[in-house]
C-alpha positions as CSV (number, residue, x, y, z in Angstrom):
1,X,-88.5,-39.3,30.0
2,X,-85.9,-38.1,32.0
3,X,-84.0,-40.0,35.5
4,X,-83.7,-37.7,38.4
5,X,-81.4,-37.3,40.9
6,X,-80.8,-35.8,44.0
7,X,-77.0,-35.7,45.1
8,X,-76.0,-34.5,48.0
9,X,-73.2,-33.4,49.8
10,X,-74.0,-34.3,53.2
11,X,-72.4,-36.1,56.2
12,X,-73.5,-38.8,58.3
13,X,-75.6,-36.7,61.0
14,X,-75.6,-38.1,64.7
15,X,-77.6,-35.2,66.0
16,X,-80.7,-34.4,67.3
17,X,-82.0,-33.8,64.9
18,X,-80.9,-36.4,62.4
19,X,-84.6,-37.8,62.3
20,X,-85.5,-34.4,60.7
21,X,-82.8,-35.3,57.8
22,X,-84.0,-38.9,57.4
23,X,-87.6,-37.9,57.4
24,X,-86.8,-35.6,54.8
25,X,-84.3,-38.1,52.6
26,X,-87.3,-40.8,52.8
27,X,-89.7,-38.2,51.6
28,X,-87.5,-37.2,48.4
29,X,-86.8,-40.9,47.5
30,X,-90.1,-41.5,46.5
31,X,-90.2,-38.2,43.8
32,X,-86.4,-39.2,42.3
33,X,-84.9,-41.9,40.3
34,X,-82.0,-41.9,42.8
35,X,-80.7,-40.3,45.6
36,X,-76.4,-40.2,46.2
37,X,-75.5,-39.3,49.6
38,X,-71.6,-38.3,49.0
39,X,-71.0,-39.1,53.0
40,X,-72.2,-42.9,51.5
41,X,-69.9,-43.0,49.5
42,X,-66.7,-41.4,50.9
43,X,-66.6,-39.4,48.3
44,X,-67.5,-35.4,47.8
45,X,-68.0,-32.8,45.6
46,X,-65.8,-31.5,43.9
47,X,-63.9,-34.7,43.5
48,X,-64.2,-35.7,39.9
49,X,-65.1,-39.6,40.8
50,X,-68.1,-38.5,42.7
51,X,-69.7,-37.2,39.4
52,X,-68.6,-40.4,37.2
53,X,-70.0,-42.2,40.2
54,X,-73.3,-40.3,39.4
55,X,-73.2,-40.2,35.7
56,X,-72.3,-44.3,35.5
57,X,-74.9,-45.0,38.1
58,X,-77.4,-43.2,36.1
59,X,-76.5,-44.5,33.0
60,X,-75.7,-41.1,31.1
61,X,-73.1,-39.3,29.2
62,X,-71.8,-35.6,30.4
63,X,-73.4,-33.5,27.8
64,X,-76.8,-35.3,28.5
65,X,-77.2,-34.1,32.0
């Protein structure tokens, strides 16, 4: 089979409507392997140790993703 991932660039959201964006987070971590929130980790995209955080947390190579 395959892992799936949803990676996101997002930021920590103190708004209104943040229970929206949690609603929705919750909803998607049920359907994915894993979810990466980049405002998590303090780290974003395009930094290139954002994506080897991805690819070592999933367990994969470059070319197999």
């Amino acid at each position: 089979g395959f892992k799936t991932c949803v990676f996101t660039n997002n930021w920590v959201d103190d708004s209104a409507g943040r229970v929206f964006t949690a609603t929705l987070l919750t909803l998607l971590r049920r359907h994915f392997d894993l979810v990466i929130e980049s405002c998590r980790l303090g780290m974003q995209k395009p930094e290139p140790q954002i994506y080897t955080y991805v690819l070592d947390t999933l367990g994969v190579k470059p070319q197999e993703v």
